[in-house]
N, C-alpha and C positions, 0 to 999 in steps of 0.2 A: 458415669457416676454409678455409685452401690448404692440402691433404695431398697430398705425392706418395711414391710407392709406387714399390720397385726392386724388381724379382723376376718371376720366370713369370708368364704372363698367359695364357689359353687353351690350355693346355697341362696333360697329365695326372700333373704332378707334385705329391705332396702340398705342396710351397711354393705354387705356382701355385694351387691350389685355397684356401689359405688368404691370398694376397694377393686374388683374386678373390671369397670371401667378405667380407671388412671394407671393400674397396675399394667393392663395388657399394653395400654399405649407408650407407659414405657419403655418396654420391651422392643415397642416398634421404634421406637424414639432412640434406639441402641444402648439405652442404658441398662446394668445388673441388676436383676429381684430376686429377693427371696421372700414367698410369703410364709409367714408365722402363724397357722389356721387353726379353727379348733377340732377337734378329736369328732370323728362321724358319729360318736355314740352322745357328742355332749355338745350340740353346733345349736345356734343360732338362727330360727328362723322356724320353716314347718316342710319344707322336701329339699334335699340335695338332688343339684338340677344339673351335676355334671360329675367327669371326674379328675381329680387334681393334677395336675401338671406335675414336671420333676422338679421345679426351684418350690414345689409350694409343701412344709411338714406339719402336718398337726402337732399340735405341742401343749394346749391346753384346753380346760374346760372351759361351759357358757358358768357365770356365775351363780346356778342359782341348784350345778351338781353337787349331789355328796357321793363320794367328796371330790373335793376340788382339786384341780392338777393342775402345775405347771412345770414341765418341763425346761428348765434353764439351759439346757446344751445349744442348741438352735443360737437363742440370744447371743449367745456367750464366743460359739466357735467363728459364726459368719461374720464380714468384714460387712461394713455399708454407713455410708455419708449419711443418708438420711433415714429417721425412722418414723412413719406413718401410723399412727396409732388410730383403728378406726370404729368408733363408738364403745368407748373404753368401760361405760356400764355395762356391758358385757361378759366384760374380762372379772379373773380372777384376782382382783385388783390389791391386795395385799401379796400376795406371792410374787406380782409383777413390780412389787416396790421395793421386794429385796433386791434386787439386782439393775432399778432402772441406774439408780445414782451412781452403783457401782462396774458398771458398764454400757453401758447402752448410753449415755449421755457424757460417760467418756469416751466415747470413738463416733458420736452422730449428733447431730440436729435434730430436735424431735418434733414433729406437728402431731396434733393429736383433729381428728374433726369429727365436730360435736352434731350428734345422732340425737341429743333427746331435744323432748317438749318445755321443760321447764327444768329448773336447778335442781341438782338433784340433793337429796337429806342426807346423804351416806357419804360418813366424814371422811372415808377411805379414796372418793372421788377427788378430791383436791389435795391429796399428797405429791402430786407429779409437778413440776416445777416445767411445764412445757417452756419449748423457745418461740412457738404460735399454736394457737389455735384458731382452726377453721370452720365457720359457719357459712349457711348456704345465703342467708339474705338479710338484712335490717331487722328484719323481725328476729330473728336466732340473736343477732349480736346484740338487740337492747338490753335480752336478756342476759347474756353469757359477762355483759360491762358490769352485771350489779355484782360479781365475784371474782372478776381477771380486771388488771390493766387495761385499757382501752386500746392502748399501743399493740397488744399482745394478740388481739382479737381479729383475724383476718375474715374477709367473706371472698369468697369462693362459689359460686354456683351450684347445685347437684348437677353432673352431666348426665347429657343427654346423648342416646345411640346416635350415631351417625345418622346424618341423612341417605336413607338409603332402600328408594321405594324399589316394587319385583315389580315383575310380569306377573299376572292373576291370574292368568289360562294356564301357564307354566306350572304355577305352585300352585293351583289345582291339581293339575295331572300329576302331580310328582306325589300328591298330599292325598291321590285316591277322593278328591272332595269334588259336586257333580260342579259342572259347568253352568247349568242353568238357574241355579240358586242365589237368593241374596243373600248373604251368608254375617250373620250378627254374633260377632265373638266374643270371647270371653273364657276368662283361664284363672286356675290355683285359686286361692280362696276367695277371688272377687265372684265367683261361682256363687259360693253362698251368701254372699251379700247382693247377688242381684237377685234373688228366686222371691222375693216380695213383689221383684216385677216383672215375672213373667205372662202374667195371664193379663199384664197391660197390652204386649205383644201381639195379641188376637184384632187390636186395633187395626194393624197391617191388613190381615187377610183379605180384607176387599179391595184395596189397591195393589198389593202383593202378594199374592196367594203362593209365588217360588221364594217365600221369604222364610229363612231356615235359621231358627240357633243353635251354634257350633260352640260347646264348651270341655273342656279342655280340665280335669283334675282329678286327682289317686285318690281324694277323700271321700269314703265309700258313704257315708251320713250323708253329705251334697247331692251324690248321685244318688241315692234311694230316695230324696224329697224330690228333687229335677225329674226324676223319672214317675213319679206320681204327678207332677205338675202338667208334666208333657202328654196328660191324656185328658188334661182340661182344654189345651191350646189349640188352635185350630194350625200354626205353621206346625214344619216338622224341627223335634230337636235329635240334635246329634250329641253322642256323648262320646268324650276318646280320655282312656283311661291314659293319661301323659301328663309330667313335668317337663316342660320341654328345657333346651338352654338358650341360649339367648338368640343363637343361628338358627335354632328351631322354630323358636317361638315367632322370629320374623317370618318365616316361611309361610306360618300362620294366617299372622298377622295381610301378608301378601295377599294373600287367598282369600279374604273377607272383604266385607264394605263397609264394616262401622264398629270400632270395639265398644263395649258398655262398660263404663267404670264407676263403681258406687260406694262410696264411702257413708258412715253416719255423722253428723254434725259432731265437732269436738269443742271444748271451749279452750285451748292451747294452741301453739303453735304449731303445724307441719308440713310437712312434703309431698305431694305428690310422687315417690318415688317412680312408680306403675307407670304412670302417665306419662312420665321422663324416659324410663325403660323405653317404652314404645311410639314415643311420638314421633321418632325418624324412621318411621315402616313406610309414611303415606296413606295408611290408615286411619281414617278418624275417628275422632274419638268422641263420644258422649261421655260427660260425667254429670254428676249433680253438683248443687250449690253447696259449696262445705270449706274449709278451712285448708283442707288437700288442695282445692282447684281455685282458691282465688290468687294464685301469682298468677295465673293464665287469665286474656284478656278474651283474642280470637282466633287462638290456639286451637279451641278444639270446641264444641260444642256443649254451652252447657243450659242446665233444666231446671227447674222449682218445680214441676208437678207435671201431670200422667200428660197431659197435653203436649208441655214441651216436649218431654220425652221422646213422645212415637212423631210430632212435629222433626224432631231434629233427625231422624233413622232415615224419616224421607227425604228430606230433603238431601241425606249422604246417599239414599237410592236414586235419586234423581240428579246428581251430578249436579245442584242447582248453584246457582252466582254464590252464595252466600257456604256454600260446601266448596266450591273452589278457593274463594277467598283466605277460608279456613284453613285448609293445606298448603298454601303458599304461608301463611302467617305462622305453622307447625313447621316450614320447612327453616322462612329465618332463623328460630329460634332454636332450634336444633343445630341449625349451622354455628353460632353464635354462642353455644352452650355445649359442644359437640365435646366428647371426651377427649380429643385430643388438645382441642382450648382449653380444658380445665385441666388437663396434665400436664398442659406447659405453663400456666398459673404455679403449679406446685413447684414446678423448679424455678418460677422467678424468684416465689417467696422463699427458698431455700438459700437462693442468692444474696436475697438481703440477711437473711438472719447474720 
């Protein structure tokens, strides 16, 4: 089959991450992509985290450039059954209406899957006459029924990486990271969402004084407050100036014993994308209590305050019942949610339409 895919592509947006999951497993899946991306000067998100393949063209702007491009050739010349439209508040969504009706839904099936929190005000969003739309859970589609057909509203999962824990000693040695260290990760902007809680961290040092934060991001504002911090803390912090991509970041991820994931309370619906990203490394994860991490039960470990917090890092240092339990219950759900599950989702629902 011909699928082409509009949306992020290398890039560290959870859209991006999820057209780039279903996308590549097509490919393995032997069907034809082409992705439709936007322009490196006008993309979605805050680092390009790789570089584009040969089916994938830039061809438009994020919405919010001036001015605004879209490129119609791409659309227009490629052949493909289905078209994947993903998180279309993005796009440059009047310029992509001249031409959906008039080709692109002449020659495909179109899924669009919905990226935001709540309805959006911009009457330009509901011109597109999809053949489904896709949300990730109950929660996405109560909302998305008060404006589409119920019949029309599919849910679909966000996928999650493979299950697919390393060797630790390995991707140390590979990753120049010491042997002896506990090592508490953390990458890209959740960097600067957790530096509130770094000097909780000093809690360790008497039970783990090899206990080390490894953080991982290009925004030099992050590292000049992380590197002020890191002379209050008693472990040692390491800083590596990387985006990594997804092969990377698990490498990473192999090499440590606990990621820290911190989001701030919202009052809307969302995703955990991060969380999903990483939860088939084998790495555990810490997060706080928020709106991101309540699909997760005992998934991954989570905290209400500074107690829990260094509470749960030990107990991933310690390998204890309640840390193993946790990686076995990361590993179902990864299996279960795995992007190759969600990409054969997208061809059944392709089937029905």
């Amino acid at each position: 089959m011909k699928i082409a895919i509009m949306g992020g592509w290398n890039t560290d947006s959870g859209a991006s991450l999820h057209s780039e999951s279903i996308g590549r497993k097509f490919i393995e899946m032997g069907h034809d992509l082409k992705v439709f991306s936007f322009y490196d000067y006008a993309f979605h998100g805050t680092q390009i985290t790789g570089e584009d393949e040969k089916y994938v063209t830039q061809c438009f702007t994020h919405f919010k450039y001036d001015p605004l491009k879209l490129d119609v050739i791409p659309f227009i010349t490629n052949d493909y059954d289905l078209f994947i439209a993903e998180d279309i508040g993005m796009f440059p969504k009047d310029l992509l209406a001249k031409i959906f009706y008039t080709h692109i839904k002449k020659k495909a099936k179109t899924i669009t899957v919905y990226h935001d929190n709540q309805l959006s005000k911009d009457p330009s969003f509901y011109q597109f006459d999809w053949d489904s739309i896709v949300c990730f859970d109950q929660r996405f589609k109560d909302v998305l029924t008060q404006a589409y057909p119920e019949e029309k509203v599919h849910i679909i999962p966000y996928p999650c990486h493979e299950w697919s824990p390393g060797d630790k000693k390995e991707a140390r040695k590979e990753l120049h990271l010491p042997e002896d260290k506990k090592i508490i990760f953390t990458f890209g902007l959740n960097t600067n969402r957790i530096l509130p809680s770094v000097e909780d961290l000093n809690e360790l040092h008497k039970d783990f004084p090899e206990a080390m934060l490894l953080a991982l991001t290009k925004d030099m504002l992050t590292i000049n407050k992380l590197k002020k911090l890191s002379k209050k803390i008693k472990i040692q912090v390491k800083i590596i100036e990387e985006a990594p991509s997804i092969n990377r970041l698990y490498k990473y991820l192999h090499a440590s014993d606990i990621m820290l994931y911190y989001r701030d309370q919202v009052p809307f619906i969302v995703v955990g994308s991060t969380v999903l990203q990483c939860l088939g490394s084998g790495c555990p994860i810490i997060g706080n209590e928020t709106k991101f991490t309540e699909i997760f039960d005992n998934e991954i470990f989570k905290y209400t305050d500074k107690e829990e917090f260094i509470s749960g890092i030990k107990e991933a240092f310690r390998e204890s019942k309640k840390y193993k339990s946790i990686l076995e219950n990361a590993k179902k759900y990864s299996l279960k949610n795995s992007s190759e599950e969600i990409a054969k989702k997208f061809i059944e629902l392709y089937k029905k339409l």
